[in-house]
C-alpha positions in Angstrom: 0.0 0.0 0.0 1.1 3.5 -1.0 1.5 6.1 2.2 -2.3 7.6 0.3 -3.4 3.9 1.2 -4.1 3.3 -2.7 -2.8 0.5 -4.6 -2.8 -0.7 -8.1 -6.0 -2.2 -9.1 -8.0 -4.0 -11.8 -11.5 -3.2 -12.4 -13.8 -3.8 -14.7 -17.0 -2.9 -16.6 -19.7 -4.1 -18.8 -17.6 -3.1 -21.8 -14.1 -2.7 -20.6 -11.1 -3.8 -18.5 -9.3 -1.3 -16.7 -5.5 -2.1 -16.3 -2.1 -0.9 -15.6 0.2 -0.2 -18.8 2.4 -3.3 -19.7 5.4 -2.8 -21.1 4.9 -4.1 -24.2 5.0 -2.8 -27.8 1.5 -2.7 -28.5 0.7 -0.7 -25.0 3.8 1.5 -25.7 2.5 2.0 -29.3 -1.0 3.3 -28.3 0.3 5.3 -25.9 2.3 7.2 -28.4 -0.7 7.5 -31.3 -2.9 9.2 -28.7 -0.6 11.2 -27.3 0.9 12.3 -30.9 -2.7 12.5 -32.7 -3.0 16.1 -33.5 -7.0 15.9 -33.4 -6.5 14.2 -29.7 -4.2 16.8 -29.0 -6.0 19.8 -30.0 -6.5 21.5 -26.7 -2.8 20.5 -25.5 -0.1 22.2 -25.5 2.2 20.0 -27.8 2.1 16.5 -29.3 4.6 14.0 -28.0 7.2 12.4 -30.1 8.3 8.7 -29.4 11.2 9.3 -27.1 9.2 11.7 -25.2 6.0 9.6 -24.9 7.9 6.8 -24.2 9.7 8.4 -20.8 5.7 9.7 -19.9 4.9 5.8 -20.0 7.1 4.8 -17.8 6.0 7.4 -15.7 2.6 7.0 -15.7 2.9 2.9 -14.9 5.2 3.7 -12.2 2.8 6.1 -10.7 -0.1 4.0 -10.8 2.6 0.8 -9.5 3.6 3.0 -6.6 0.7 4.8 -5.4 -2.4 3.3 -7.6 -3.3 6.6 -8.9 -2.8 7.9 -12.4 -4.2 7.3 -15.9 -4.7 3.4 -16.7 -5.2 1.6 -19.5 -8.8 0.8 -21.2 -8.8 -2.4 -23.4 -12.5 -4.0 -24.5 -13.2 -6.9 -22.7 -14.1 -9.0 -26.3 -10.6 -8.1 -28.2 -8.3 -6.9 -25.6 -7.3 -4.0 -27.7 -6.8 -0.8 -26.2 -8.9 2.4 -26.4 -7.8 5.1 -24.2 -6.9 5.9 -20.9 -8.6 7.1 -17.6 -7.8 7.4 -14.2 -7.4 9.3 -10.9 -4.8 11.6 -10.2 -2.8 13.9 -7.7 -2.9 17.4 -10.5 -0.1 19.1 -8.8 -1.6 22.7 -9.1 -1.2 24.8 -6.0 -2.5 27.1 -5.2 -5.5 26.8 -7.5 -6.3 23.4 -5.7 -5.5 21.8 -2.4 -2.5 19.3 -2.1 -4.6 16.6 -1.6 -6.7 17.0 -4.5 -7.6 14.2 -7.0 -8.8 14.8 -10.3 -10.1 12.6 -12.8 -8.6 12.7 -16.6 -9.1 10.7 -19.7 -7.8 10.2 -23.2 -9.7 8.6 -26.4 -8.1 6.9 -29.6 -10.0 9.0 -32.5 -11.5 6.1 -33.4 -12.9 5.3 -30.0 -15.1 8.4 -30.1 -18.8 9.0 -29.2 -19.0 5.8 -28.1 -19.5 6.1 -24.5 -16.3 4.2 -23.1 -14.8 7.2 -21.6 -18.1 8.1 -19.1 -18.2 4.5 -18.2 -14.7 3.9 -17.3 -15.1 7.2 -15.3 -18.4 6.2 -13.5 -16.2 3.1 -12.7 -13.5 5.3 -10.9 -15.7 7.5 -9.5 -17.2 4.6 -8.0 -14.1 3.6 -6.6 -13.2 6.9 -5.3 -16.1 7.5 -3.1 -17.0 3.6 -2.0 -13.5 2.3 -1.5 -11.1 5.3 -1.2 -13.6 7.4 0.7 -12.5 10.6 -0.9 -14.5 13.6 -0.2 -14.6 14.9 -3.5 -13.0 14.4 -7.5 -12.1 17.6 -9.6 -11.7 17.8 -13.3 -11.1 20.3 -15.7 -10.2 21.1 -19.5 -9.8 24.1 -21.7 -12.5 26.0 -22.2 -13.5 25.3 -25.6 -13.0 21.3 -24.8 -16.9 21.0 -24.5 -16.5 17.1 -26.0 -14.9 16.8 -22.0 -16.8 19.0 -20.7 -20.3 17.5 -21.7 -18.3 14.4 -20.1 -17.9 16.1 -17.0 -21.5 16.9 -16.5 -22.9 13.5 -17.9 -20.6 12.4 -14.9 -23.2 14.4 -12.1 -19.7 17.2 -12.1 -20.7 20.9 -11.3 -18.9 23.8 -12.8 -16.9 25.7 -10.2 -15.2 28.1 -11.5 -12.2 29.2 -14.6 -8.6 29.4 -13.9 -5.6 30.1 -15.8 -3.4 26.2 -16.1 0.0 27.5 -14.6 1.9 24.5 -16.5 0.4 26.1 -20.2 3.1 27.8 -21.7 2.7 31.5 -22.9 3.4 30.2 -26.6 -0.5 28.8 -26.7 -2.3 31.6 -24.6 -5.6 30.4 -26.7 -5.1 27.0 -24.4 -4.5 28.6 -20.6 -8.2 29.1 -19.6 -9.7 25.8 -17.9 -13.1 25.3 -16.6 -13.0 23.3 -13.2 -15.6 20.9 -12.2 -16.3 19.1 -8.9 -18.7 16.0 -7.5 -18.3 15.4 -4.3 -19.3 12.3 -2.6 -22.2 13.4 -1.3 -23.4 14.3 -5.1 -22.4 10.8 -6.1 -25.0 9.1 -3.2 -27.4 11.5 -4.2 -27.3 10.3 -7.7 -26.7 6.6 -6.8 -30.1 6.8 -4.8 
């Protein structure tokens, strides 16, 4: 168990199984085309190129291998292949949130979209947040004009907070430093499970 108390975990859903990275070619290869894909990428800041996705792979599945939070990997339960990612994760962005904050992020292969994979992975971590982790509340948050993760966020029971300014977007893509922040707290999530 991490000093959080989290741990790696499995989980799984009517459509998909949630799973750490493996260090394989085929997970390394995903990784890269969604984090390269220039329509996937639209509201970051940059693409990644091999090398440098490669390093945030390692990172990730030594995250989630440590402490049990970050972004894991979604593979269909028929085939096995892999459609995205989704997790939990410490953001990092004092003072605009807490130290203890946990988000909740996501990232779709193109050809994965408007298919519904990424709200029920997240229903599945939300799920685990509040009944097993106990947390008091999940944030998320995306550029402004990101209203394909936005809608997620509110098909997701999230309420809209508040805009900040991301303090990790560099000045080159001003057009990308304005986020919309949304929060369910577990209180919310009863109130929706009842």
């Amino acid at each position: 168990l991490s000093q959080d108390g989290f741990r790696p975990m499995r989980l799984e859903t009517e459509r998909l199984i949630i799973r750490n990275w493996q260090d394989t070619p085929e997970d390394r290869a995903f990784f890269h085309e969604i984090n390269s894909d220039p329509e996937v990428m639209t509201f970051f800041p940059r693409r990644r190129t091999v090398a440098e996705s490669d390093t945030l792979f390692d990172e990730v599945k030594r995250r989630i291998d440590e402490t049990g939070l970050c972004f894991y990997a979604l593979a269909l339960k028929e085939t096995g292949e892999l459609v995205g990612f989704c997790g939990l994760n410490r953001p990092d962005l004092q003072p605009i949130l807490a130290d203890e904050a946990v988000e909740i992020g996501w990232r779709m292969a193109r050809r994965y979209w408007g298919k519904g994979y990424v709200t029920e992975a997240a229903q599945a971590f939300l799920r685990h947040a509040f009944e097993t982790l106990k947390l008091p509340e999940i944030v998320s948050f995306a550029v402004l004009e990101n209203t394909r993760s936005t809608a997620v966020m509110q098909r997701l029971g999230m309420h809209y907070l508040r805009d900040f300014d991301h303090p990790r977007v560099p000045d080159e893509t001003p057009h990308l430093k304005r986020h919309a922040l949304y929060v369910i707290t577990a209180e919310d999530w009863r109130n929706r499970a009842s």
